[in-house]
LOLOFI-968187 format. One record per atom (N, C-alpha, C): x, y, z; residue in one letter. Coordinates in steps of 0.001 Angstrom, whole numbers, plus 500000, padded with zeros to 6 digits. Each point is the difference from the previous one (the first is absolute). Layout:
XYZa
...
REM end
This chain:
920271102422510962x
499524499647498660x
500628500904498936x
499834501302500223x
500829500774498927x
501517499535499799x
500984499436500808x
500978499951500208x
500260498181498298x
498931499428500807x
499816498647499184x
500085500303498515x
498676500519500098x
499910500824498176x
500827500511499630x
501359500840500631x
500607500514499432x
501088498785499553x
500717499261501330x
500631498638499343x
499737498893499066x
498409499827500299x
499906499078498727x
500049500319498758x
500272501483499411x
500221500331498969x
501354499967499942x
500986500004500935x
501200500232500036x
501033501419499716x
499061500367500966x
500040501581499791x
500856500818501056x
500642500974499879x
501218500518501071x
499167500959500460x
499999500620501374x
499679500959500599x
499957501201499339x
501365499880499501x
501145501163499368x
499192500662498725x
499429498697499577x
499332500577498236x
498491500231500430x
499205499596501010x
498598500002500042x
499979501323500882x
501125500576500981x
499944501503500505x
500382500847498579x
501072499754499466x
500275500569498591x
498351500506499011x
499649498730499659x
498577500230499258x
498663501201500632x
500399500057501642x
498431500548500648x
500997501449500350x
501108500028500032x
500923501220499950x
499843500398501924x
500135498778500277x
499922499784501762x
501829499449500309x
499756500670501501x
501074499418500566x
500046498549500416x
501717499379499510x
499643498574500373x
499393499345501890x
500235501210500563x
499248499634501801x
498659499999499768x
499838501042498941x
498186499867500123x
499634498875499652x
500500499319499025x
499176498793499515x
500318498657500979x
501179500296500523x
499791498769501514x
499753500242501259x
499406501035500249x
498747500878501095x
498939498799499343x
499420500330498781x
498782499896500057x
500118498098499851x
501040499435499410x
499663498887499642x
500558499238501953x
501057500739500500x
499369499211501230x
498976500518500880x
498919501054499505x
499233499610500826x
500225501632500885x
501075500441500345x
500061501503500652x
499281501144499334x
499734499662498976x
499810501510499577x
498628499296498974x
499159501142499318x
499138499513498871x
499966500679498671x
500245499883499016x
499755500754498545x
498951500686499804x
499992501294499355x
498644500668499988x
499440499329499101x
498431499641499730x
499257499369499352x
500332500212498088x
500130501165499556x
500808500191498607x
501182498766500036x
501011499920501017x
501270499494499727x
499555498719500240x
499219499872501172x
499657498053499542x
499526499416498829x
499181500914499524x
499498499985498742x
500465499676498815x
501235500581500234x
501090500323498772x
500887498732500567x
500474499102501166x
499954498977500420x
499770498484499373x
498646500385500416x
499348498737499556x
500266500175498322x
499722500845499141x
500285499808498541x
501479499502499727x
501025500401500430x
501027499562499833x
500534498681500021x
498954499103501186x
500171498911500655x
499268499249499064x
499017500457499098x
499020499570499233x
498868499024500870x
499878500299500897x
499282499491501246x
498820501221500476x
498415499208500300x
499132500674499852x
500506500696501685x
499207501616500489x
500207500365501412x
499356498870501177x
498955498911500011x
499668499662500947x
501196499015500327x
500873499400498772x
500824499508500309x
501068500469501476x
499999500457500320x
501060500495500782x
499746500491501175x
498402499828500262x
499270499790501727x
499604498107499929x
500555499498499378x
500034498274500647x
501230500330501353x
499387498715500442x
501136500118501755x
501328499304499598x
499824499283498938x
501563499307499123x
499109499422498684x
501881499724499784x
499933499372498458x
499090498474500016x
498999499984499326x
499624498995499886x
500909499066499275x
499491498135500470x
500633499142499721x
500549500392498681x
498681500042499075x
500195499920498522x
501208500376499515x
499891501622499822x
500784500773499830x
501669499714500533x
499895499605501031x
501910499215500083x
499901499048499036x
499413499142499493x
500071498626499653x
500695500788498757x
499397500729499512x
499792500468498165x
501445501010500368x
500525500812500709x
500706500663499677x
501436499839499548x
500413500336498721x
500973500016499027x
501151499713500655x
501022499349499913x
501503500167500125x
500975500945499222x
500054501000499930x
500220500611498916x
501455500099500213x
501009499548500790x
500916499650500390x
501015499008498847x
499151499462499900x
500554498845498893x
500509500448498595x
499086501197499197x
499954500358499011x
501751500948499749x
500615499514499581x
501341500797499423x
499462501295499969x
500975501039500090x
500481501440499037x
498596501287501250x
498996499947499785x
499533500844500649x
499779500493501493x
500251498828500483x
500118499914501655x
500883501458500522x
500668499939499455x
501478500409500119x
499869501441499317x
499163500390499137x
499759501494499063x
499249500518501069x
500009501411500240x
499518500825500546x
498979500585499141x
499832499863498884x
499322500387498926x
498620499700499747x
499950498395500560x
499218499156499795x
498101500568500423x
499818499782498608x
498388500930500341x
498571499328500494x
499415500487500864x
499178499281501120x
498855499009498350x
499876500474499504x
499391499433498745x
500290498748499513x
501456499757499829x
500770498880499749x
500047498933501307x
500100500281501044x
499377499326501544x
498573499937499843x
499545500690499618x
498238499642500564x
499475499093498822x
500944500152499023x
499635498656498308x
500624499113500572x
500635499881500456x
501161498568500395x
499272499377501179x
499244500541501303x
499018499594500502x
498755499728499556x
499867500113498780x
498478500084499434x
499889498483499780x
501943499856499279x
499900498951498882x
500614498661500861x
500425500537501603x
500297498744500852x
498143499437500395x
499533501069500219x
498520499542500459x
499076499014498932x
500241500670498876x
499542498879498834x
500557498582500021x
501424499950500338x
500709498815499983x
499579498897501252x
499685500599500971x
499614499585501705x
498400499452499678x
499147501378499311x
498780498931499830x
500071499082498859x
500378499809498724x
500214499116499623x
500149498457500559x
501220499995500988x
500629498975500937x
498683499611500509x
499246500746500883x
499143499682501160x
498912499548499128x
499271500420498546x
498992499311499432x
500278498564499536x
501165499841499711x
500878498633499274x
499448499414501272x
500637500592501276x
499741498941500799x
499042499667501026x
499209501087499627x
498164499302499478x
499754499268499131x
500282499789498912x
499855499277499150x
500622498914499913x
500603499751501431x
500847498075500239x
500808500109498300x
500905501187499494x
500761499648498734x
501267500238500719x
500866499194498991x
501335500532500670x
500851501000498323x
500294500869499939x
501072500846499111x
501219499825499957x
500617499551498990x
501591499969499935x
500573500415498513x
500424501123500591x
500800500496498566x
500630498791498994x
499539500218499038x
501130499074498895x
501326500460499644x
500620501301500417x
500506500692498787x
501473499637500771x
500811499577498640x
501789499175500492x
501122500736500841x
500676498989500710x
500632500634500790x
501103500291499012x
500665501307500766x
501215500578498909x
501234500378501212x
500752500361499681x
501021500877500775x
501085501021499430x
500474500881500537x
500603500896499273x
501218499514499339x
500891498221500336x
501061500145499493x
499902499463499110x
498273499370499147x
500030499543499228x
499887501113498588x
500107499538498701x
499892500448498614x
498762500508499841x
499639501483499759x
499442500161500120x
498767499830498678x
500384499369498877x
499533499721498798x
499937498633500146x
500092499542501228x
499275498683500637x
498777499950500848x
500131500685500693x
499383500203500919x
498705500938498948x
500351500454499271x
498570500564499146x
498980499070498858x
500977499326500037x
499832498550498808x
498957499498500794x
500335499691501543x
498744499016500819x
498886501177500141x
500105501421500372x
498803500091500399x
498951500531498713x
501098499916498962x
498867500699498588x
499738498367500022x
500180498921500159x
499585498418499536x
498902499642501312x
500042500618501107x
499315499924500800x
498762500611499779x
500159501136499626x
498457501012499091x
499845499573499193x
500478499060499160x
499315499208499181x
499400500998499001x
500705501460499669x
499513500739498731x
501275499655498733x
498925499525499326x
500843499677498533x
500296501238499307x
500772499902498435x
500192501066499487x
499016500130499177x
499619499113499700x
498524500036498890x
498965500793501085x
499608500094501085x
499230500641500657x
500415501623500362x
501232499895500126x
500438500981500592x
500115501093498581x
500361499466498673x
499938500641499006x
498631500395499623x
498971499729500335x
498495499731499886x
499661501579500640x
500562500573501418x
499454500919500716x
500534501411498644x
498819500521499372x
500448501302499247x
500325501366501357x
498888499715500788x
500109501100500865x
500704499916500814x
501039501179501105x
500835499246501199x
499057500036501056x
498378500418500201x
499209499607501061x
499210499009499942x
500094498772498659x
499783498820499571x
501291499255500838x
501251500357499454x
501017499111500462x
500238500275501625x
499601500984500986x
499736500396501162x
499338499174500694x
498473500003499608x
499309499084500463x
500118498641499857x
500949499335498834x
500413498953499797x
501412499201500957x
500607500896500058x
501253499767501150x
498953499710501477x
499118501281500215x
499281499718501222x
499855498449500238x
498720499718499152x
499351498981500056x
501173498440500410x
500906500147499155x
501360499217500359x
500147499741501382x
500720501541500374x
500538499937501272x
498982499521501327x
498764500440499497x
498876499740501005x
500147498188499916x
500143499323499112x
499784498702499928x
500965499195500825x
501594500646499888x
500934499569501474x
499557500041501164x
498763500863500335x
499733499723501565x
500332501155500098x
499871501362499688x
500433501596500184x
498523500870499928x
500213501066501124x
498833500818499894x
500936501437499282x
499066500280499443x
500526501084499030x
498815500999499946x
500520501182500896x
499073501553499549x
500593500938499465x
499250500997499803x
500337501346499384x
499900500988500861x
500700500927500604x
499671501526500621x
499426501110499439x
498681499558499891x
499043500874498849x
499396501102500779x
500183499841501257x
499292501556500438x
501060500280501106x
501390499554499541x
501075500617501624x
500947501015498737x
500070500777500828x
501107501122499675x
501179499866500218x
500460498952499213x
501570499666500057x
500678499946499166x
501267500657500307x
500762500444498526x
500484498829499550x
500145500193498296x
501120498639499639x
501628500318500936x
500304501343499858x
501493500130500661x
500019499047501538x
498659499911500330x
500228499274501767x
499508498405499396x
499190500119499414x
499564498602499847x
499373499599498585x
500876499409499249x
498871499172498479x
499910498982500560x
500299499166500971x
499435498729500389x
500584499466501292x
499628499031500633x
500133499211501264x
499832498742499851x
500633499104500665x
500033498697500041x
499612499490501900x
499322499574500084x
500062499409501583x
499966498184499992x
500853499264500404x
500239498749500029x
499633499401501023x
499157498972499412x
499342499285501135x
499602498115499919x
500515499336501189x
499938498647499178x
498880499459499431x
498901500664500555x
498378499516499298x
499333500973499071x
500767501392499978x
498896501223498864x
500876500763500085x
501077500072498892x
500555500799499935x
499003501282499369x
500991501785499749x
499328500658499242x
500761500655499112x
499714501020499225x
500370500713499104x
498773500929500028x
500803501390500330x
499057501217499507x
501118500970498953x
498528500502498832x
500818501031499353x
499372500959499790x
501032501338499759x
499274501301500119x
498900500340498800x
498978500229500186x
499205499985498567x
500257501314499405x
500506500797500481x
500571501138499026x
500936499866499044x
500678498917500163x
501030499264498891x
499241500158498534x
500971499956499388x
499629499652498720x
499898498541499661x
499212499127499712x
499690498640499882x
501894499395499472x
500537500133499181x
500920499618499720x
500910499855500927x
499697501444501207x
500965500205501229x
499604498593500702x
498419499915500363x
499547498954500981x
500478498962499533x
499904499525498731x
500595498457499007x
501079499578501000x
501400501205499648x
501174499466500843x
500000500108501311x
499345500731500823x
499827499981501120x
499466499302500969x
499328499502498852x
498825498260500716x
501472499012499842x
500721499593499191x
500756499112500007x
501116500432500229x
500554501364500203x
501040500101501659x
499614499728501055x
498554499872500496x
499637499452501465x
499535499060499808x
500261499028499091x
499573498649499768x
501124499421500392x
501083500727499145x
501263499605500596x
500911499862501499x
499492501706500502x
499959499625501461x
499172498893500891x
498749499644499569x
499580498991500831x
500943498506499637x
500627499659498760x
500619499294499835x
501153499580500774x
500349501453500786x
501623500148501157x
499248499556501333x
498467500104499707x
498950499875501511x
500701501168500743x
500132501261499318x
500218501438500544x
499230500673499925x
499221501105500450x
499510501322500477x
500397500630499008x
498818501236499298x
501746500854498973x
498758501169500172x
500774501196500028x
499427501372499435x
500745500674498494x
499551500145499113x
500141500148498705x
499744501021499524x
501042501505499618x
499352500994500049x
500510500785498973x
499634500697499155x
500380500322498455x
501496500883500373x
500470500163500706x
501562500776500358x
500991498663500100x
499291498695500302x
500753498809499872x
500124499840498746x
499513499783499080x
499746499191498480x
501247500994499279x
500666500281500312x
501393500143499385x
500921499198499405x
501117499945499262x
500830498951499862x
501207500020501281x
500317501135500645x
500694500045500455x
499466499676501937x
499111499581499889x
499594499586501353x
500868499062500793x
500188500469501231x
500854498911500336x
499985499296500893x
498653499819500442x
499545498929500351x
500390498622499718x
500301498789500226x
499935498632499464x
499052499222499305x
499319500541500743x
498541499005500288x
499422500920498596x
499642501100500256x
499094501280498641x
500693499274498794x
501082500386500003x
500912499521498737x
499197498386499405x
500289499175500603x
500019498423500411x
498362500170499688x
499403500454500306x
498600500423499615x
499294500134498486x
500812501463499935x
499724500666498674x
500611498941499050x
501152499390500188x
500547499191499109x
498439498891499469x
499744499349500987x
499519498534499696x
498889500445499603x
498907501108500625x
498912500745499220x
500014500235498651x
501449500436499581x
500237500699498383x
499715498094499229x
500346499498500383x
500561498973499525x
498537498824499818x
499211500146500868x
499058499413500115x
498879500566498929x
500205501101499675x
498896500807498969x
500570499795498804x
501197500526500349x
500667499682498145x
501256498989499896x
499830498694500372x
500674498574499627x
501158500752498846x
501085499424500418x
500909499742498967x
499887499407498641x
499560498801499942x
499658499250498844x
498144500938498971x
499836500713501070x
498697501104499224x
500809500562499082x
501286500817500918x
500397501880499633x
500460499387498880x
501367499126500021x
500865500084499166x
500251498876499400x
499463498756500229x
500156498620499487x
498985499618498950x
498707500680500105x
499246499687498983x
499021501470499305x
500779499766498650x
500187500856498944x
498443500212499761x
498736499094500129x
499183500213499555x
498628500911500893x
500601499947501068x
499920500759500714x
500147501748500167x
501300499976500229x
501055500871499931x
501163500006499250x
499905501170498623x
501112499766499093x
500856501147500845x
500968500235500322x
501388500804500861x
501497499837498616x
499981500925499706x
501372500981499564x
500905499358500087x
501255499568499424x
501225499341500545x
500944500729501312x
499408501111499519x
500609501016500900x
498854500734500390x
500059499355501690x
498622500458500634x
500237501764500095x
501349500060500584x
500137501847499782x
499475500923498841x
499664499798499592x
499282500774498588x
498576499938500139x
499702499551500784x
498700499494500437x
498636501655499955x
499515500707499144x
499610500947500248x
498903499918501080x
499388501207500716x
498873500654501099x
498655499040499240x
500031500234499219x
498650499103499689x
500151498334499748x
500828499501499900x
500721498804499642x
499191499632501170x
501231500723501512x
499625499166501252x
498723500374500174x
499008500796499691x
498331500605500901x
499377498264498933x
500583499951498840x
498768498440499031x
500334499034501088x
501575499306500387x
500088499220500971x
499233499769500919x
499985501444500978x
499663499696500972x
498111500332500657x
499416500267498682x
498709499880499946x
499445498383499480x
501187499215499431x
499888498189499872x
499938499860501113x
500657500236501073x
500093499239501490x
499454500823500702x
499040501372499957x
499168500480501111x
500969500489500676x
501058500194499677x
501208500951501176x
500471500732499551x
500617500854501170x
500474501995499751x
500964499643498697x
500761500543499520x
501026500065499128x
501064499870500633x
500219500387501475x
501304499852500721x
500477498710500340x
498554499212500428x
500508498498499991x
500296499129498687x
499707500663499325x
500607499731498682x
501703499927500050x
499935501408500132x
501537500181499745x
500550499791501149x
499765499112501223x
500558499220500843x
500695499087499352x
498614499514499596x
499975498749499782x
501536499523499039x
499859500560499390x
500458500029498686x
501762500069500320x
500358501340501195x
501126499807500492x
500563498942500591x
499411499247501127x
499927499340500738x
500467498745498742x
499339499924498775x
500426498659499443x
501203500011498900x
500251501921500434x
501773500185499069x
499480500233498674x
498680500641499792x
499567500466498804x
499996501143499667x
499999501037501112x
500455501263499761x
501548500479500631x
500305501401500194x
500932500073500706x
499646500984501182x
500777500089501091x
499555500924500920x
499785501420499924x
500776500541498972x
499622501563499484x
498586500193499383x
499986498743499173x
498631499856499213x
499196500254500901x
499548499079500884x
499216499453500702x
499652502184501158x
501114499877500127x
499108501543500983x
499635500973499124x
500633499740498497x
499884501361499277x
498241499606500011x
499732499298499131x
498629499337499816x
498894500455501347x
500613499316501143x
499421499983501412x
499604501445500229x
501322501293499970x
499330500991500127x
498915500404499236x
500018500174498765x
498928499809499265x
498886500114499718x
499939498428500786x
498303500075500323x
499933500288501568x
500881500231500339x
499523500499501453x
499442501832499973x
500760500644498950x
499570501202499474x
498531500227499423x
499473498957500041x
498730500119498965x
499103499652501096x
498738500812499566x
498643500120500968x
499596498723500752x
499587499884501321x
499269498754500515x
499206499746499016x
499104498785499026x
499099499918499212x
498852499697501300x
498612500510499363x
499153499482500918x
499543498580500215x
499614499900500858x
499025498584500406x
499369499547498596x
499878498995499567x
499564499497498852x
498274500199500246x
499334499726498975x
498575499796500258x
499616499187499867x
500151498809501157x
499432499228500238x
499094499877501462x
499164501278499619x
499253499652501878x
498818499275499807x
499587499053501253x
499697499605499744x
498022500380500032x
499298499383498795x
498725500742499734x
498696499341501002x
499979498791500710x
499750500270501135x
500535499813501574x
498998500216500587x
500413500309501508x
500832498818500577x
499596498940499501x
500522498611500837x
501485499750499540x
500443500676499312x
501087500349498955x
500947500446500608x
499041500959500517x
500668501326501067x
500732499111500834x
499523499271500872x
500247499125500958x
500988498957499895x
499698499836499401x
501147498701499222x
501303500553499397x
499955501095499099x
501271500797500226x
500582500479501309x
499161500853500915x
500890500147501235x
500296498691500870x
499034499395500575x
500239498745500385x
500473498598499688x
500402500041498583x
500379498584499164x
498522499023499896x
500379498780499721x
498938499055500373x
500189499421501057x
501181499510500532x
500192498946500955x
498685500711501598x
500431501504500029x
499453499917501065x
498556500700500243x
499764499977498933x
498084499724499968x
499639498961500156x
500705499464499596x
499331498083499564x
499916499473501313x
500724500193500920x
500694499461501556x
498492500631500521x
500340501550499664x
498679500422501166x
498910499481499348x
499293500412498562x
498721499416499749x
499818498618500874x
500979499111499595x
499770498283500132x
499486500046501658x
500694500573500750x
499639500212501412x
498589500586500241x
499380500609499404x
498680500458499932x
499304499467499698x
499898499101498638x
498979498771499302x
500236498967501439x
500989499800500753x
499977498995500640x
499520500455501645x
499996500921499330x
499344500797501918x
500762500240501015x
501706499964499890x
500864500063500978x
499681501517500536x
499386500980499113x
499970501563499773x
498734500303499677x
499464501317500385x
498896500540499749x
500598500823498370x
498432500106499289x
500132500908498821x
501162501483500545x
499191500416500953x
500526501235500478x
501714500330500609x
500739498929500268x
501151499268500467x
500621500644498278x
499898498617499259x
499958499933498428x
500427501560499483x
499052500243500206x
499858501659499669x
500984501112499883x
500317499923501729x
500950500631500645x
501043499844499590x
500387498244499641x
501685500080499659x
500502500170498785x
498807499952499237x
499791500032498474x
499752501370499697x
500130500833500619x
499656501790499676x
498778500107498843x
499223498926500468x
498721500577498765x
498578499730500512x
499193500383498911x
498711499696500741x
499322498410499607x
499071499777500982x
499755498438499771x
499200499692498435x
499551501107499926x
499072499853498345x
500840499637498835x
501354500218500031x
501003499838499188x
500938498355499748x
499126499403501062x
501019498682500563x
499486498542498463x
498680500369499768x
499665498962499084x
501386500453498397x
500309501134499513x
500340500070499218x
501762499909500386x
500593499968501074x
500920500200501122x
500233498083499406x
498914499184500450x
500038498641499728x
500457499187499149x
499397500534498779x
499867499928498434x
501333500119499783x
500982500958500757x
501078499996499687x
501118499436500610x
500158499952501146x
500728499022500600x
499370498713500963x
499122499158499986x
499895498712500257x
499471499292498562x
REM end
């Protein structure tokens, strides 16, 4: 069992003797079974595994637990890092397990799920391929000009993407860096997902929800991690990404085709630091996708564009906006979206699930579920 816990996190010998400052024989003594951990080190064990201690006197893995466990195989870029922090594995299992019960209540609930969101491919245009899925979200500019706040226009993209048939959470209590992860995509033909790091700055999450909107569009897997979001990434796919994301928030015919909108300089290079921060508080995005944007359509020039870029990359993270939310069911619905309360509540009014079931997958208490209601069914 120790041996299990340590793989289903996807964890190397090498780094879990590293962490307990043990030799790598000791830790496969004890996990086959020759040898035993002093009670401190199992201890320190089981926390790592994020698995309670009785776990690990069962005689095997129960059914369950295979059924639910992650492929983490699939996911690009971290497999392969030695770096990769048990935190970022134990969120990525958190957020396959959410996705698995989801599936299994649907199909309690005799429903069937099918993503809406258009097929794309990389050799297509990528200011095509953004055209369908901003027409697919069905957010206008009159609405989208409407959001003053970017945790108005946050929750507004959500609500979108949730409507393709996407579960969408937040990592509100995992300790994961933006450098390893601002977001994830997992593709699936009946529920796809999207998770993003809630330490982001809402503007960060904006584009980061619709770079892994975009990956589910390739029906790819993606790990998304603030050391990627470069221009010089060279990836295909990131690039091919970031492109159709920029493009989907701030439309061509928005930036530069309509004046009443957006009045722009004849000469976008002259463009001063505050010029681009008015822009790109119209569209709820950083200033950099601004001045993507803007390159990308031969409006600036490439010197421009990094002088600018460094810039604001020099200037302070701004904080989290204040938009938390004032009550609890709020709470919930920000980390969890709506789609997948609604799935579990509906399964509970219908009795597939006990209150206490409900509870569990919903990280809250049952006293909270009437106002939980009010908001998503």
């Amino acid at each position: 069992m120790l041996k299990y816990g340590r793989e289903s996190l996807g964890l190397s010998v090498g780094k879990i003797a590293e962490k307990l400052d043990i030799a790598n024989q000791d830790l496969i003594d004890w996990e086959e079974g020759t040898e035993y951990p002093p009670l401190s080190t199992f201890e320190k064990l089981a926390k790592l595994y994020k698995r309670h201690t009785a776990f690990f006197y069962l005689p095997s893995v129960p059914k369950k637990c295979k059924k639910r466990e992650a492929d983490f195989r699939t996911l690009p870029r971290y497999h392969s890092t030695p770096d990769t922090s048990p935190e970022f594995l134990y969120y990525l299992q958190k957020v396959y397990r959410r996705q698995v019960i989801a599936l299994e209540l649907l199909e309690e609930l005799e429903e069937e799920s099918l993503p809406l969101i258009p097929r794309s491919n990389l050799h297509e245009d990528p200011e095509e391929v953004a055209q369908r899925l901003r027409s697919a979200l069905n957010i206008a500019s009159s609405t989208q000009f409407k959001w003053s706040k970017s945790y108005h226009a946050l929750a507004g993209w959500i609500s979108a993407v949730e409507k393709l048939g996407v579960l969408v959470f937040k990592s509100s209590n995992a300790k994961v860096s933006l450098e390893e992860m601002r977001g994830l995509a997992i593709w699936d033909k009946s529920l796809p997902v999207i998770a993003l790091n809630a330490s982001d700055t809402d503007n960060g999450k904006i584009f980061t929800l619709m770079h892994e909107l975009t990956h589910l569009s390739l029906h790819q897997n993606g790990v998304w991690g603030f050391n990627d979001n470069q221009s010089n990434s060279s990836s295909e796919v990131e690039v091919f990404c970031n492109h159709v994301a920029g493009s989907i928030l701030v439309p061509n015919q928005l930036l530069t085709d309509n004046p009443a909108v957006i009045t722009l300089p004849l000469d976008c290079n002259h463009l001063s630091n505050k010029d681009i921060q008015v822009i790109a508080r119209k569209f709820c995005v950083s200033g950099e996708v601004i001045l993507r944007r803007l390159l990308i359509l031969g409006k600036i020039s490439q010197p421009f564009y990094e002088e600018k870029c460094q810039y604001l990359r020099s200037l302070p993270i701004p904080k989290k906006s204040g938009g938390a939310p004032s009550v609890y069911a709020k709470t919930i619905v920000s980390r969890e979206g709506y789609l997948f309360p609604r799935i579990v509540l509906r399964a509970m009014f219908e009795e597939k699930i006990p209150k206490n079931k409900a509870s569990s997958y919903l990280n809250t208490k049952i006293k909270h579920f009437g106002s939980l209601e009010e908001l998503v069914l």
